[in-house]
LOPA-350637 format. One record per residue: residue in one letter; y, z, x negated of N, C-alpha, C, O in turn. Coordinates in steps of 0.2 Angstrom, whole numbers, plus 5000, padded with zeros to 4 digits. Each point is the difference from the previous one (the first is absolute). Layout:
<recs>
AYZXYZXYZXYZX/...
</recs>
This chain:
<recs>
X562951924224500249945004500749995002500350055003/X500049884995500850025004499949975004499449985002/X501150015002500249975008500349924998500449964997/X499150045006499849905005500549995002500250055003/X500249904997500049955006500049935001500049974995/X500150025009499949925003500449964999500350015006/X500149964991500549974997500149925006499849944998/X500350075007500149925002500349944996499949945002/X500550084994500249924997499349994995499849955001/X499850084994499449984997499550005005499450004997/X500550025011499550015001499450054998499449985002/X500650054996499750044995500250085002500550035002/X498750024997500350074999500450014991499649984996/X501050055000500050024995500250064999500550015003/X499350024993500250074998500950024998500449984995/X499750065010500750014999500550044994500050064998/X500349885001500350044993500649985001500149945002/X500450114997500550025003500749974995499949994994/X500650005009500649974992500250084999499850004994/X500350035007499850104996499650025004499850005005/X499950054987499350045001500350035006500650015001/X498850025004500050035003500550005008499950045005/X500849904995500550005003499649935008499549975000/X500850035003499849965004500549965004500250045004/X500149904997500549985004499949955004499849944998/X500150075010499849975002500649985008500450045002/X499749894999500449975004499549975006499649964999/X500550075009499549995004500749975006500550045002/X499349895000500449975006499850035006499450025001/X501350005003500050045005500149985005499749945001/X500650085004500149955008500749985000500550034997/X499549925006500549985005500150035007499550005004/X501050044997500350055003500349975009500650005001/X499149995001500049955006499750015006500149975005/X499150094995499950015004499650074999500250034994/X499350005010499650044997499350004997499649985004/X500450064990499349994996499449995005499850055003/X499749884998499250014999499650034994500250034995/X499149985007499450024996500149964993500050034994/X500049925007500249924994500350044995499750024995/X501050005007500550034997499750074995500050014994/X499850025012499950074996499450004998499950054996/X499449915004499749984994500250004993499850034996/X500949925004500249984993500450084998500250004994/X500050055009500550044997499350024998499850014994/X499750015011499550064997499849984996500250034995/X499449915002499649964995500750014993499749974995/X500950045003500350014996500150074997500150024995/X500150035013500050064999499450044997500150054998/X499049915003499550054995500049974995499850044996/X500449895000500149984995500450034997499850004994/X500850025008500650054997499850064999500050024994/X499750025012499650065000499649994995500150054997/X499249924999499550014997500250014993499850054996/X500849885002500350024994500350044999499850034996/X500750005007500150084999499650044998500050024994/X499249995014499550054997499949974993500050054997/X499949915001499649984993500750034993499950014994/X500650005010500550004992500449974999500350014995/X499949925009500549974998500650025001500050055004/X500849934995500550005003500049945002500049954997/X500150055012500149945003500949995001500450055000/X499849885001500750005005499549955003499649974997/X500850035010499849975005500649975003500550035000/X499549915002500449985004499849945006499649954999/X500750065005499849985007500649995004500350055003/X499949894997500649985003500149975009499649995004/X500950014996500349985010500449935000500649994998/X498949975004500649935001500450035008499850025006/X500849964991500450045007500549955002500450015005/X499549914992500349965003499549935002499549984996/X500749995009499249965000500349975006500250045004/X499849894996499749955007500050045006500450015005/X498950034995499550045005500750065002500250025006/X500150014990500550045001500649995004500350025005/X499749924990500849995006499749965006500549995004/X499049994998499949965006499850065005500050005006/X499850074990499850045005500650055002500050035005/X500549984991500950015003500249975003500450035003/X499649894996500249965006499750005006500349995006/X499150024994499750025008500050085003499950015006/X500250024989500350075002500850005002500250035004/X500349934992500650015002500550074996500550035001/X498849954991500350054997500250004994499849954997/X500650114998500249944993499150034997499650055001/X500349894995499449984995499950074995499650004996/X500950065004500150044995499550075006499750044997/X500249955008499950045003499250015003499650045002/X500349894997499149985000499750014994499450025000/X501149974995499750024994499750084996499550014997/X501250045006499950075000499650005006499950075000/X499849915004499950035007499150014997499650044999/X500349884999499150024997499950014994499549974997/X501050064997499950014995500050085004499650034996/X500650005007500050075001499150005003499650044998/X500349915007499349995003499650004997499550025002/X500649954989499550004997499750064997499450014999/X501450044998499750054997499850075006499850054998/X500349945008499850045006499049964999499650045001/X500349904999499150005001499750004992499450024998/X501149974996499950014994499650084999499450014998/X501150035005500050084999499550025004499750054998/X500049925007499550025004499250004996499650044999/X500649905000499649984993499650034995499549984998/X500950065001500250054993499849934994499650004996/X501049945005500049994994500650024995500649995002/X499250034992500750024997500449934997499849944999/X500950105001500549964999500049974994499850034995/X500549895003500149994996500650034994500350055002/X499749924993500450064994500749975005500350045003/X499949884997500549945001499849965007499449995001/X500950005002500049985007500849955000500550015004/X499449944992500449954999500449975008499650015005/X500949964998500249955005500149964998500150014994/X499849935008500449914996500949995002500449964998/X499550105006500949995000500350054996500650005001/X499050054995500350044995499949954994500450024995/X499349945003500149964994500149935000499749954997/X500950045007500249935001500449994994500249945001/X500150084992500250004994499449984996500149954997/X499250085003499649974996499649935003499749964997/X500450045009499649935003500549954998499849944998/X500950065001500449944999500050004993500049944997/X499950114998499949994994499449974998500049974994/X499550025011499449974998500149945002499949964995/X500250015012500249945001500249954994499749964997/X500950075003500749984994499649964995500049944998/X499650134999499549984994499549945000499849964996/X500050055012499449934999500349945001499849944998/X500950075005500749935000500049984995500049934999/X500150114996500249984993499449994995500150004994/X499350015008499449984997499849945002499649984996/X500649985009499949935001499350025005499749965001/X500150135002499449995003500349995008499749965003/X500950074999499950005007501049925001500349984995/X499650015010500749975001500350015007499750035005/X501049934995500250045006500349945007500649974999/X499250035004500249945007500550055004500050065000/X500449915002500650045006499950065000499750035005/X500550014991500050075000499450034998499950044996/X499549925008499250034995499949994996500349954997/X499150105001499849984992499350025000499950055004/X499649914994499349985001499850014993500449984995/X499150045005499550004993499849954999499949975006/X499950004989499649924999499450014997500050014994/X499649995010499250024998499849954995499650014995/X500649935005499549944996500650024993500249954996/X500050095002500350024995499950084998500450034998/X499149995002499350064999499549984999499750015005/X500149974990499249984998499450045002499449985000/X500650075002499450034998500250035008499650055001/X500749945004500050025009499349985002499649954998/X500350105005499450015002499550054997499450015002/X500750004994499650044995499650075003499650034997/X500850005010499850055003499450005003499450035000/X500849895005499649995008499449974995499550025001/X500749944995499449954997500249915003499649955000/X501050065002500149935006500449954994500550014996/X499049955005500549934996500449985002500049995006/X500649994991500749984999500049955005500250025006/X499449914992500049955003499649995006500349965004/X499150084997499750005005500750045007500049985006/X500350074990500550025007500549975000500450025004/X499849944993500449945001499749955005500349965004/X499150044994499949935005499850025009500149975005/X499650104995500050035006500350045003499950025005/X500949994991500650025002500249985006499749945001/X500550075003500349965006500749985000500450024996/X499949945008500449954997500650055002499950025006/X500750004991500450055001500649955008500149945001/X500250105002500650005001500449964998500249945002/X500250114992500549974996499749984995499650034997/X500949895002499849974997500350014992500049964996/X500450105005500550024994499650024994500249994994/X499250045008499650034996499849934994499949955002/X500050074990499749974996499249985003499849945000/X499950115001499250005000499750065006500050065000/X499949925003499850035006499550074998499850045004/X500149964992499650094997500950024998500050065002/X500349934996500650034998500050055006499749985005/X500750114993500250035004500550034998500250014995/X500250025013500850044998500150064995499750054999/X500749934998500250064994500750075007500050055001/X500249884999500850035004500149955006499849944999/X500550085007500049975008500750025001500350055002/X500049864998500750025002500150045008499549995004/X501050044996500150045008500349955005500549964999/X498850055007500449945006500650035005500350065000/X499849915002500550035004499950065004499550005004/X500850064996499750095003499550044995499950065000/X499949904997499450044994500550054995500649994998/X498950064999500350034993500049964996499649954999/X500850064996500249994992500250014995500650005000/X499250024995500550004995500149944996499849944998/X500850085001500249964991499749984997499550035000/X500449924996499649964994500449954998500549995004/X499449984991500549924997499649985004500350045004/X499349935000499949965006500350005007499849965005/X500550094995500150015007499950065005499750044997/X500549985007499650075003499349975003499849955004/X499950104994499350005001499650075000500250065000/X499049925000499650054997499449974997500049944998/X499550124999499549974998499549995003499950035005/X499649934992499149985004499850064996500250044996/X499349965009499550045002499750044992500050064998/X499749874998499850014993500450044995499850054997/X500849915002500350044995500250065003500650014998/X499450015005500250065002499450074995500250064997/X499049915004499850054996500049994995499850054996/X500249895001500249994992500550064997499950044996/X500849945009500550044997499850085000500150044995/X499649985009500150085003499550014994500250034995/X499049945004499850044996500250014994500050054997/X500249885000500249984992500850084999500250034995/X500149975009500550055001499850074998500350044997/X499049985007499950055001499550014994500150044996/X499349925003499650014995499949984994499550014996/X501249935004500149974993499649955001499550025004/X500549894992499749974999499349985002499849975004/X499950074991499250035000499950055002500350054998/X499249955008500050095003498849964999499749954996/X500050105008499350014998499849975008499749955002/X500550085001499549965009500649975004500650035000/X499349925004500349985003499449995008499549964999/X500750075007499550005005500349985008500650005001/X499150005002499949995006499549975004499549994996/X500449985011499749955003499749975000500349975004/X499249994995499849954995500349955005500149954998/X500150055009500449945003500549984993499849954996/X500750085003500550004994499849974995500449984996/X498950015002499949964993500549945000500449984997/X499349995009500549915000500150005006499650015005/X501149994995500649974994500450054998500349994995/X499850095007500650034998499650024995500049944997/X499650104998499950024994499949934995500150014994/X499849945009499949944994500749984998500349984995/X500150035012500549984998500650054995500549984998/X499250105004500450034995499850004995500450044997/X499249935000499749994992500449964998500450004996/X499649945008500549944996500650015000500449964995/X499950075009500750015001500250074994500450014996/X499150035005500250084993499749964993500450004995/X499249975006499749974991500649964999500350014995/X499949945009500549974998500850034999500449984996/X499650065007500850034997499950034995500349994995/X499350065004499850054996499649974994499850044996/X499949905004499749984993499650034999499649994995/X500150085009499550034998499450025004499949975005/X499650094993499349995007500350035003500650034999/X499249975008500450045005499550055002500250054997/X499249965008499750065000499249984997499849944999/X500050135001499549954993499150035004499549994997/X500650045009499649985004499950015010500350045004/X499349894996500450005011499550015001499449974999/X500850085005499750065006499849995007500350045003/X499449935001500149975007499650055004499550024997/X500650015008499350035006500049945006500449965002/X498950045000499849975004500450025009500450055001/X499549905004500449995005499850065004499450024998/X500850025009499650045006499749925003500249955000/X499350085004499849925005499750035006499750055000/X500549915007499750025005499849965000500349954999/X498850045005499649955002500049944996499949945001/X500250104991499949954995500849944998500149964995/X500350065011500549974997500650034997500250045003/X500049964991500950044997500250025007500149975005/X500150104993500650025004500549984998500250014994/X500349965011500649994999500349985005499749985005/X501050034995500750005006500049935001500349995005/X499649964992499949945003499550005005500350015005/X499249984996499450005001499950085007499550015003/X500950014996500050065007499350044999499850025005/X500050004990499350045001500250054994499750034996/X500749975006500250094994500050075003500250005006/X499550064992500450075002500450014998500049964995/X500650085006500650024995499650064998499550025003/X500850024991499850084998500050045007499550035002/X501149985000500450045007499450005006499850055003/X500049874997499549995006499550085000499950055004/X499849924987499250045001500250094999499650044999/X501049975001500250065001499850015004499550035002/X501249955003500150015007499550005003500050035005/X499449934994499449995003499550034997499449985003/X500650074992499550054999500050065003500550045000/X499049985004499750075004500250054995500150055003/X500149954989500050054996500450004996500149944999/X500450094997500550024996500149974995499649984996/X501149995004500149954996499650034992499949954997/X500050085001500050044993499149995001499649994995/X500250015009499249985002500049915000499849974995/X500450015009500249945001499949954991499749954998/X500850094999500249964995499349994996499749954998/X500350135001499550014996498949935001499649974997/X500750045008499349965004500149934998499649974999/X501250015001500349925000499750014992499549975000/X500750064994499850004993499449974999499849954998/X499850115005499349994999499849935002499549984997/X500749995007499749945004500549954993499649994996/X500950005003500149934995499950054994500449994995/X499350045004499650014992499449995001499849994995/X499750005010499249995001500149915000499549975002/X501150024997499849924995500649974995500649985001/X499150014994500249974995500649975001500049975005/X500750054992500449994999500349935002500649985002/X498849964996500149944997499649965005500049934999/X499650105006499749985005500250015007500350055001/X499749905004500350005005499550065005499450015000/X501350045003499650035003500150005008500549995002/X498850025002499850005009500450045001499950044996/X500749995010500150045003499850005007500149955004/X499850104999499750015006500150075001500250044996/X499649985011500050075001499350065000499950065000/X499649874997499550044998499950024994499650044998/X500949924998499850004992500650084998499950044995/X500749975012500250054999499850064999500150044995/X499549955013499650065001499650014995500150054997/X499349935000499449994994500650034996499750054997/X500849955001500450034993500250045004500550034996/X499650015010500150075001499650034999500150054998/X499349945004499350034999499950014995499750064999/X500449904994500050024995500550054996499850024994/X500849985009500450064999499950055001500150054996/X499549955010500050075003499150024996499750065000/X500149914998499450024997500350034994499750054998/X500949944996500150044996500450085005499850064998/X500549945004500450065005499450044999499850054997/X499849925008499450065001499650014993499650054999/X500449924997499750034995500650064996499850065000/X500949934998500250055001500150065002500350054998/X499549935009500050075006499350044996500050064999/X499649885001499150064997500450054992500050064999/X500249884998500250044994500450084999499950054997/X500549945008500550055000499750065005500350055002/X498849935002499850065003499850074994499749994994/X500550075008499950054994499249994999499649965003/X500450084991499549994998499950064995500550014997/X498850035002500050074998499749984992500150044996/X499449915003499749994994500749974992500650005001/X499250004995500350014992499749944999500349955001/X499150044996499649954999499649995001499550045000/X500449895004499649965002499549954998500049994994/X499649975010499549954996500449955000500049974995/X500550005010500449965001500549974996500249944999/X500050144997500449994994499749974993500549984996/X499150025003499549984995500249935001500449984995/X499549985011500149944999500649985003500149945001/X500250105002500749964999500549984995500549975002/X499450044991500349964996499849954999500549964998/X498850005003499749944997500249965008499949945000/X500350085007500349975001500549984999500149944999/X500650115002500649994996499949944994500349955001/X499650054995499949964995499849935002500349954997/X499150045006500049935004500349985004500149945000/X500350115004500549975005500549994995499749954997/X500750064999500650024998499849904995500449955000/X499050054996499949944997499849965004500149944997/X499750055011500049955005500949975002500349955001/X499850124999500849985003500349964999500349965003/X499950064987500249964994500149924999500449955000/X498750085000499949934998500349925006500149954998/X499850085009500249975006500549974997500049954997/X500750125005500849994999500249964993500549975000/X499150034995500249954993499749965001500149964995/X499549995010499849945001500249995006499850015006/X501249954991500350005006500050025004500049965005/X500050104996500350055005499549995007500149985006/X499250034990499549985006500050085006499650054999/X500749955005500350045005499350015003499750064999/X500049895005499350015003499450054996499650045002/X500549934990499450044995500250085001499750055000/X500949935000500550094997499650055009499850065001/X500349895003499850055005499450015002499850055002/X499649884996499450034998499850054998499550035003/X500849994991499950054994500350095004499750064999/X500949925005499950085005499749995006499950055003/X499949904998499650025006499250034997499650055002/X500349904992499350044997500150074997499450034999/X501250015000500150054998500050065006499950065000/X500449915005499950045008499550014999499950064997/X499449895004499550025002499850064997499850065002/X500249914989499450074995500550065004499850015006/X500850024993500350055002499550015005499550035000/X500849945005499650055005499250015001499750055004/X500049894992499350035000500050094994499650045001/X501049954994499950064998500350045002499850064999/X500749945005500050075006499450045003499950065000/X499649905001499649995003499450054996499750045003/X500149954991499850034995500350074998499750055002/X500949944996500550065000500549994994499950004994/X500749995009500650024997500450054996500450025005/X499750004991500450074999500849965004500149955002/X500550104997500650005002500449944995500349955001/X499450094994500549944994499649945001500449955001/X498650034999500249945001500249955005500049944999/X500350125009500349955004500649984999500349955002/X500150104994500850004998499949924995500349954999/X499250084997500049924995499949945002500249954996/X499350045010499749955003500649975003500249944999/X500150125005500749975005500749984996500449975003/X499750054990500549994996500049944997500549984997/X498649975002499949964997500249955006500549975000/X499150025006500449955006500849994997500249974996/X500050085007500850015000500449954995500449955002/X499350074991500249964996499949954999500549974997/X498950005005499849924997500449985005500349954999/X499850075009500349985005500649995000500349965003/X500250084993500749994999500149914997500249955005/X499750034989500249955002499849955004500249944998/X499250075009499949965004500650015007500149955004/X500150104995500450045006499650025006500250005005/X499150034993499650035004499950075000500250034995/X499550005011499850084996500350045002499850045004/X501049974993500450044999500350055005500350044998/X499649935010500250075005499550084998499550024997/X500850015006499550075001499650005005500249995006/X499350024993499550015006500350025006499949965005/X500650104996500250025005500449965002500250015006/X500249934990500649975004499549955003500049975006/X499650024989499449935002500050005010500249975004/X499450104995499750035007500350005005499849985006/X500850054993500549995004500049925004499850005006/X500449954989500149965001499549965006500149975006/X499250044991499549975004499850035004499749965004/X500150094998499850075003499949975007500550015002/X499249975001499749995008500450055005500449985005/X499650084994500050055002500750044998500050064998/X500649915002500550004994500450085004500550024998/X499349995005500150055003499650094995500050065002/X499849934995499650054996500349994994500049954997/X500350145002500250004991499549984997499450005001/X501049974994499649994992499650085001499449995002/X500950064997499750064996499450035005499650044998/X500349945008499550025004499449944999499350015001/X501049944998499249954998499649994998500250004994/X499150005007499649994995499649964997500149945002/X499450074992499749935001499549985003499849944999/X500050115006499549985006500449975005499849965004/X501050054997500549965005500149944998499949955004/X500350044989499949924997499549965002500149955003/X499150084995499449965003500050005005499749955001/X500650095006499949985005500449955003499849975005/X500750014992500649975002499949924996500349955003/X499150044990500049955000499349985004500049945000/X499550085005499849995004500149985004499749955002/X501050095004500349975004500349914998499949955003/X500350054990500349945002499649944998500249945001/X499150094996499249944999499949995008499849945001/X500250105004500150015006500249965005499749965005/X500850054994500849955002499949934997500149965004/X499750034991499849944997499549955002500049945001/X499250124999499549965005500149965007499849955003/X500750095000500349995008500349945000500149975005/X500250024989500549925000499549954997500249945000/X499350074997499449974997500449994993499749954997/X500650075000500349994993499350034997500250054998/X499349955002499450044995500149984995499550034997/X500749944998500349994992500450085000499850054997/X500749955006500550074998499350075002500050054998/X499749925007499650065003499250014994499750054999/X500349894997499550004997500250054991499750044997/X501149925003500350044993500050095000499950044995/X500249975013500250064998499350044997499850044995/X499649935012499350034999499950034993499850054998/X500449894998500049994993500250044996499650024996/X501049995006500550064995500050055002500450044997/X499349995008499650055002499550034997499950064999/X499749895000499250004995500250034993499750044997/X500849915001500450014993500150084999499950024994/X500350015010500050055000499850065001500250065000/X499049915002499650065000499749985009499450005001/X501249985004500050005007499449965003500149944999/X499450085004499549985003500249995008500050055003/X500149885000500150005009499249995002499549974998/X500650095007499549955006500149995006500350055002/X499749885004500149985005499950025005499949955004/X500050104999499750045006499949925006500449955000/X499050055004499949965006500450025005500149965004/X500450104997500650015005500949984997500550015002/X499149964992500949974998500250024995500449964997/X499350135002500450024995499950014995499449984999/X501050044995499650004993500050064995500550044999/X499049975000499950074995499949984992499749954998/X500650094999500150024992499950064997500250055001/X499349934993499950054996500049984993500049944998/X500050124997500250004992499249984999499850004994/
</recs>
């Protein structure tokens, strides 16, 4: 089977075929560098970095490019109210972003493009659609002429005519056609500029990523992604503006992730209902490197392309589920005196289901929710076959296969002991003195602590993943609770 995906300009899932076998080039819009990253945000970096990550695992050569608009409106209006130059807003949250990037652990793109490192190829594009009769030029600006691109719209699915008539009535009256947008922005008085045959200026918003990709990944590259806010106007408008200078396709399928939402609405800095990254750090009881890990698992337990609930219970329920793979590696790695077991018999024909559940998920567009079905149903058999009995090798292979399929989720991969460290109740006890009777007793206390805030979902999960693992509770009528295998 190859890999699906959802092509937003046909609407449609289609099978990814690449312009070189095996290579993969993909251009994902990045932030405006203006304040610090929301959940919103790092939704869209992680939803490209497992997308990055799975082609790899599968065999591809990716280049990746992920760019910084570093000049913008929103920038210099937040220097002018700082009282500071616009260069220093700019480095200040491009350094913020790769501080919550890295917390992340999302990896780095190959190319990390600015709009102020390619202001040669932005006027070279302009120039060109000047002299194509697509864009023209008022007092120093230069405007695209949408009703001079037949086929605009072809992203959103929006009619020409219908957004002309619901356009709203512009300002300036300079403009030809009120959908028209900035190519180039002459410089007002105190603003930056460069040079151009028009004037000292800068660029909009649009051609900025026209140029950077078509620079970076040539003409035709394979994905082009972000937001799906971005569909319209800035992605439709980078079609018409790259097809039109370049005469040619420009990316040959659009990628979009769905929005974070609280109480059902977009998170967004308009609207005041955002977290930053930094918040839900600074605001977790536990380690950034726990933390992160937990944030993963919660926007992979929804569809890439589906809007996803945050809350603080949806956090916790996805810690809960972290911590249920930890503890099954803690069982794995208890010694064990047997060679061959009953356990072992079937743990291949597990292996092999998961391994073809996971697959199959990740090639039907990168269905992330399936992929984590397929380990959590693979948790379970394991530890019902611990339970049966395991030799040594089959928990080395059992825990070698998580590992793996979890790389390119970015799951998995601490060590038990760093894990423990990290979460430990009791963080005052070495790793090398703990046991896995201290573990069980420790996720009791916190089923515990749980009941007493009346959270019984987190008190009901752990119940569970106790069970999962052999662990029978009973309630004593004086409060306390006892355990046995």
């Amino acid at each position: 089977m190859s890999i699906v995906l959802y092509n937003t300009r046909s609407k449609k899932k289609e099978p990814f075929e690449p312009l070189r076998s095996k290579e993969v080039s993909m251009y994902v819009c990045g932030v405006t560098v203006y304040d610090n990253c929301h959940l919103g945000h790092a939704r869209s970096a992680l939803t490209f970095d497992i997308i990055r990550r799975y082609f790899e695992f599968s065999g591809y050569q990716v280049t990746y490019v992920r760019n910084f608009t570093d000049i913008d409106d929103k920038i210099l209006n937040r220097a002018q109210k700082e009282g500071v130059p616009w260069q220093d807003i700019s480095e200040r949250y491009i350094q913020a972003f790769y501080r919550d990037m890295g917390a992340l652990g999302i990896t780095k793109p190959h190319a990390e493009p600015r709009a102020t490192q390619h202001i040669p190829d932005i006027l070279r594009m302009v120039e060109g659609l000047v002299t194509k009769g697509l864009a023209y030029v008022v007092d120093g600006d230069v405007y695209f002429s949408v009703g001079r691109f037949p086929t605009y719209g072809q992203l959103s699915g929006k009619n020409l005519e219908e957004l002309q008539a619901g356009a709203r009535i512009e300002v300036d009256p300079r403009k030809q056609d009120p959908m028209d947008f900035a190519l180039w922005k002459a410089s007002k008085p105190g603003e930056p500029g460069w040079d151009s045959p028009w004037g000292k200026g800068r660029p909009g918003w649009h051609i900025e990523c026209s140029a950077m990709s078509v620079a970076q990944l040539g003409p035709t590259f394979d994905i082009h992604g972000g937001g799906k806010d971005l569909i319209f106007p800035h992605h439709e408008n980078e079609i018409a503006q790259s097809c039109g200078y370049t005469e040619k396709e420009f990316a040959r399928y659009w990628v979009h992730n769905g929005f974070v939402t609280v109480d059902k609405e977009k998170m967004s800095k308009s609207l005041g209902n955002f977290f930053t990254i930094r918040e839900i750090f600074e605001g977790s009881p536990y380690s950034e490197i726990h933390t992160a890990e937990c944030l993963r698992y919660l926007f992979l337990s929804t569809h890439y392309r589906n809007d996803l609930g945050f809350s603080d219970q949806a956090l916790k329920e996805s810690r809960s589920a972290v911590v249920n793979f930890y503890g099954l590696f803690q069982r794995l790695e208890e010694p064990t005196s047997f060679s061959i077991l009953t356990g072992d018999k079937e743990l291949e024909d597990s292996i092999s289901n998961f391994v073809e559940k996971f697959e199959n998920g990740m090639k039907d567009d990168f269905n992330t929710p399936q992929a984590l079905a397929a380990f959590n149903e693979f948790r379970g058999n394991v530890n019902k076959l611990i339970n049966i009995g395991l030799s040594r090798q089959g928990r080395e292979k059992a825990k070698g296969i998580i590992k793996k399929y979890g790389m390119p989720l970015g799951l998995f991969q601490i060590s038990v002991k760093d894990w423990l460290v990290q979460v430990s109740v009791s963080r005052e006890i070495p790793y090398e003195v703990r046991s896995a009777d201290q573990w069980i007793e420790e996720q009791i206390q916190l089923r515990k602590e749980a009941r007493k805030r009346k959270d019984f979902g987190v008190a009901d999960q752990i119940r569970k993943a106790l069970a999962e693992q052999g662990i029978i509770l009973e309630d004593r009528p004086d409060g306390t609770t006892r355990w046995k295998r």
